[in-house]
C-alpha positions in Angstrom: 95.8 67.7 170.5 94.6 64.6 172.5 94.1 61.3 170.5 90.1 60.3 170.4 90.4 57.8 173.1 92.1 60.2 175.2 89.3 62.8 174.1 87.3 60.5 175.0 88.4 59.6 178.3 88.0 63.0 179.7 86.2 63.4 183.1 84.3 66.0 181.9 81.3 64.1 180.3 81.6 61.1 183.1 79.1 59.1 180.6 81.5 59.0 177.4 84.2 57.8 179.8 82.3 55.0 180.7 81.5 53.5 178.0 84.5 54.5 176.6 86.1 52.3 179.4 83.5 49.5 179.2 83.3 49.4 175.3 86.3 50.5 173.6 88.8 49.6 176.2 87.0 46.3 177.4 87.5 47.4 181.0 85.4 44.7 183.3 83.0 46.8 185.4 85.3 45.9 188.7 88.1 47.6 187.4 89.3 50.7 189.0 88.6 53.4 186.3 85.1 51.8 185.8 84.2 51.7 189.7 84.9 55.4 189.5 83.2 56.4 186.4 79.6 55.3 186.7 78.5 56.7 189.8 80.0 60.3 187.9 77.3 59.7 185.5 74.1 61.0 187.4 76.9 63.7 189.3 77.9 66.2 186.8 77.9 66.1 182.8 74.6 65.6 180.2 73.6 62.9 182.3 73.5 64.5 185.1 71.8 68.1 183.8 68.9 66.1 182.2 68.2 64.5 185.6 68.4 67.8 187.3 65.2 69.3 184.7 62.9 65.7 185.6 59.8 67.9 187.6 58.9 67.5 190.8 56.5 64.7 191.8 52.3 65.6 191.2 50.1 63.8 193.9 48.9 60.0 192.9 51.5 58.2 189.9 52.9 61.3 188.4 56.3 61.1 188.6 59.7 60.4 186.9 58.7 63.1 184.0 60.0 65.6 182.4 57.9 68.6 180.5 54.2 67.5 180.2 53.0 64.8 182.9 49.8 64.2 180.3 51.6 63.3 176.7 54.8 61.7 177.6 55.8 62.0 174.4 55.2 65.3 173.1 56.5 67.8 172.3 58.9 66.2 170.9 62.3 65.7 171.4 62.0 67.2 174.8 59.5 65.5 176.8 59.8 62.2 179.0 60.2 59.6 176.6 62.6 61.4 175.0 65.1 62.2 178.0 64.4 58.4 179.1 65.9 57.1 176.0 69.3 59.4 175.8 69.2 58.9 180.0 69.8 55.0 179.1 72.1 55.7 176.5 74.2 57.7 178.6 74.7 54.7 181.2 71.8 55.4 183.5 70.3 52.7 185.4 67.6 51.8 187.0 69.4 51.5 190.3 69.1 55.5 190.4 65.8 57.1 192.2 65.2 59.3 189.5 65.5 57.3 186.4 63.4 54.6 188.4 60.5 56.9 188.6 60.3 57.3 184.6 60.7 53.8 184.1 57.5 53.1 186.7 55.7 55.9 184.1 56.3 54.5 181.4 55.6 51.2 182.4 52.3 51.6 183.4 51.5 53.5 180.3 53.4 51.9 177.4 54.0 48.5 178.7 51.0 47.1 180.3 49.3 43.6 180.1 48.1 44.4 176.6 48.5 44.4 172.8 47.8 47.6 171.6 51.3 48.8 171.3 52.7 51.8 168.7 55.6 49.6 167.2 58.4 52.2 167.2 57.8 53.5 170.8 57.6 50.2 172.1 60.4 48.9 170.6 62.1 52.1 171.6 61.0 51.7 175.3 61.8 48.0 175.9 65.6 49.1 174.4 65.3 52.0 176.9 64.3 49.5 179.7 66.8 46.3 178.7 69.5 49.2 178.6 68.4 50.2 181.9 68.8 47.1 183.6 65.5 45.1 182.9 66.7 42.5 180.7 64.5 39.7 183.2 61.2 42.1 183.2 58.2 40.5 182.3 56.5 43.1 180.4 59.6 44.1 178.4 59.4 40.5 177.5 56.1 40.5 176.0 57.0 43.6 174.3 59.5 42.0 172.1 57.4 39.1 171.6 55.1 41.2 170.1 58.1 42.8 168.1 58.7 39.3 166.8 55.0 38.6 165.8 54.9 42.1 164.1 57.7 41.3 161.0 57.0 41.9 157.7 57.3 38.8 155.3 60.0 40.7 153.7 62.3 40.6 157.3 61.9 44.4 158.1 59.1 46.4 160.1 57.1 49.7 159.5 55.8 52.3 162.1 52.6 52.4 160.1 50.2 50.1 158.2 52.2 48.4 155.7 52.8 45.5 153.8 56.6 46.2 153.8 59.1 46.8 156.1 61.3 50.0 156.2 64.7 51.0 156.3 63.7 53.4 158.8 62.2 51.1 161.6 65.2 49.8 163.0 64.1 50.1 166.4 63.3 46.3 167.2 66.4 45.7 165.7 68.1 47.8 168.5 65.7 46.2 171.5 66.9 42.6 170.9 70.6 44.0 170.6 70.2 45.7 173.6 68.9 42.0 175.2 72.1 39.7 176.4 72.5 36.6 174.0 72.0 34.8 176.7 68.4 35.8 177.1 67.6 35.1 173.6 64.9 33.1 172.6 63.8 30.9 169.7 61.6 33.4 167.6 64.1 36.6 168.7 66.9 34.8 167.4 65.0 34.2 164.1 63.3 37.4 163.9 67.1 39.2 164.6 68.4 37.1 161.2 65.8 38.0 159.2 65.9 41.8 160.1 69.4 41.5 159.7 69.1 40.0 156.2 66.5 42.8 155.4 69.0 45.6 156.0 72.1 43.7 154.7 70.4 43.0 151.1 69.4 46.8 150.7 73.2 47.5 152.2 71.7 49.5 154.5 70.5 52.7 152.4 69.1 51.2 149.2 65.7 52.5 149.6 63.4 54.5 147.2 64.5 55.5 143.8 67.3 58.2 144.7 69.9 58.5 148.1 68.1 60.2 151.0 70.3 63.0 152.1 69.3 62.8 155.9 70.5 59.2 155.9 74.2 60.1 155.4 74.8 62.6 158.0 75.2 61.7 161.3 73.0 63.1 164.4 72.6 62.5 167.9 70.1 62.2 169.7 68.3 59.4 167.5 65.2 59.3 168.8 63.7 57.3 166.2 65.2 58.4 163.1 67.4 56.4 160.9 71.2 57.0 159.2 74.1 54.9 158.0 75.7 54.9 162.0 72.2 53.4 163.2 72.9 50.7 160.9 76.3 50.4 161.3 75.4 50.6 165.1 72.9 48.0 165.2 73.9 45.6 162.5 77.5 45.3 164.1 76.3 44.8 167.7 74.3 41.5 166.4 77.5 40.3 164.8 77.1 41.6 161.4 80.0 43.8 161.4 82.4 41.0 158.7 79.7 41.6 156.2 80.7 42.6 152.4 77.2 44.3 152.2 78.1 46.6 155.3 81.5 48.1 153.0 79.4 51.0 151.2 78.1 52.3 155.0 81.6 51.6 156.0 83.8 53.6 153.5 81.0 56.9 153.8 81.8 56.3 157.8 85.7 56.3 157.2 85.3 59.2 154.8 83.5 61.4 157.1 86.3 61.0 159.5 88.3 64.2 160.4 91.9 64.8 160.1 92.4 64.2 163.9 90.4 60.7 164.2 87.3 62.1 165.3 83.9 62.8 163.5 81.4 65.8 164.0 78.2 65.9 164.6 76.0 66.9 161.3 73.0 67.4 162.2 70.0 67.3 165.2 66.3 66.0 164.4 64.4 66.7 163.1 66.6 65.9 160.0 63.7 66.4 157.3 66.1 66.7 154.4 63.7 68.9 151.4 60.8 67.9 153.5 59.6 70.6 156.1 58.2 69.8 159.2 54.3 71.2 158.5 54.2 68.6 155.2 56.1 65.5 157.5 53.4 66.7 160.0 50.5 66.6 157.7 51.9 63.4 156.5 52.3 61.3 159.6 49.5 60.3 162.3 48.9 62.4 165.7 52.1 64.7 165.3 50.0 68.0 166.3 53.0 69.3 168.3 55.6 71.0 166.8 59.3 69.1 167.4 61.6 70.9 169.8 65.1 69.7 168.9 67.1 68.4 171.3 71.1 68.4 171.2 74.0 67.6 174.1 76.2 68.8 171.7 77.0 71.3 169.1 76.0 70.8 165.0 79.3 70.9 162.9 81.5 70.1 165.5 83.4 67.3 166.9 81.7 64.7 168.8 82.1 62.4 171.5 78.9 60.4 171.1 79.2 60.2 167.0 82.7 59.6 167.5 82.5 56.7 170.5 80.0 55.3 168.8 81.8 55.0 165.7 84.5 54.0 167.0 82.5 51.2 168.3 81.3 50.1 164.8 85.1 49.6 163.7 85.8 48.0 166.5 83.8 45.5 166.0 85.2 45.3 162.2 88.7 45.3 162.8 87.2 42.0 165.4 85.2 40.4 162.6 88.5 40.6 160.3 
């Protein structure tokens, strides 16, 4: 049986190579292996059948979508949004026709000169966008201004009207972590230590009265959901990683390790735990549309995107040591 980075490596899923080159292996993006990966992401593999399924192109703006040109966001977890997000996380960018139809979309409708935002999709699009290549872009700079201006006193940030934050909405957490240091300013910086604090005091599931059971599986796609590999994820890419409070989300990640170094996949969203979708539904704002789940791979078995992406997380552990 291969070893996970040689899993991994396979040419089969072009994506998963990448970034198994670029972020496991630290391979520069001149080297050899890396030249030939990327372009293989848009040519055959997830990447590359998602792409395939964006509709043709409607007369006037409409195009770059995928499913319903009118709601690009529903159903969920197989409309535009959606594909967008798991396009960027896959190692799409902008530089490709396709994907920079969807981001001309969704600018025009989720990033425009305005303040009105929803706080998890916009957080979730300027991630998707910075990921894609517009760490410079003007509007995705606004948007996590506003991200900044929308913390909670206590460090965190909620979806909906709140005086709290959530465990839950880590998704401007994510955005400036997808944002090179470099670009960073004053109140990001700030706003990233503080959110960081507000996850690292509640060590990262210490929420509600009694564990959450959706929390400690794993899943993939996110979408907007939370579990112990988003924090993991998120908290280690903004340097958190050495943390003490991280070691409880740390030993559950080690334990669900299999036998042969690599972890399954436990579960696709949505992940309601005891909750079923018609009470989330009549629970939570505008969700009229039943969900659609969405999966590249297959529940209960090994794989490459849980397993890259935790062996990212104690990578950057074993670097904090």
């Amino acid at each position: 049986m291969l070893e996970p980075v040689d899993w991994l490596l396979e040419k089969n899923q072009p994506a998963i190579r990448y970034r198994t080159l670029t972020e496991i292996l630290d391979r520069p993006d001149d080297d050899p292996a890396v030249r030939v990966a990327h372009p293989q992401i848009t040519k055959r593999g997830w990447a590359a059948d998602i792409l395939k399924e964006q509709l043709p192109d409607l007369e006037g703006d409409w195009s770059g979508y995928w499913h319903n040109y009118v709601l690009l966001n529903r159903p969920k977890y197989v409309a535009t949004v959606w594909k967008f997000l798991v396009l960027t996380e896959l190692g799409v960018k902008a530089s490709n026709e396709r994907l920079m139809k969807t981001c001309k979309l969704l600018s025009r409708r989720y990033l425009k000169d305005r303040e009105d935002y929803h706080l998890c999709m916009t957080a979730n699009i300027a991630r998707g966008f910075l990921r894609a290549g517009y760490d410079d872009h003007h509007l995705v700079r606004r948007a996590l201004d506003w991200l900044v201006r929308e913390q909670k006193e206590d460090g965190g940030w909620h979806c909906f009207n709140s005086q709290k934050g959530t465990l839950d909405c880590w998704e401007p957490l994510a955005a400036f972590a997808a944002l090179p240091r470099s670009r960073w300013n004053r109140g990001i910086k700030k706003s990233a230590e503080r959110g960081a604090e507000f996850y690292l005091d509640r060590t990262l599931f210490r929420e509600g009265s009694r564990k959450y059971a959706p929390w400690f599986r794993f899943h993939y796609p996110v979408h907007y959901y939370y579990d112990l590999l988003v924090g993991l994820e998120v908290l280690g890419s903004l340097g958190y990683a050495g943390d003490r409070r991280m070691k409880f989300a740390l030993d559950h990640l080690q334990k669900a390790r299999r036998s042969d170094g690599r972890w399954n996949l436990d579960a696709v969203h949505p992940d309601l735990g005891n909750l079923k979708e018609s009470e989330y539904s009549s629970k939570v704002p505008y969700e009229p549309y039943p969900s659609v789940p969405f999966a590249l791979e297959k529940v209960g078995a090994p794989s490459k995107m849980i397993t890259l992406r935790a062996m990212k997380v104690l990578k950057a552990v074993e670097q904090a040591e």
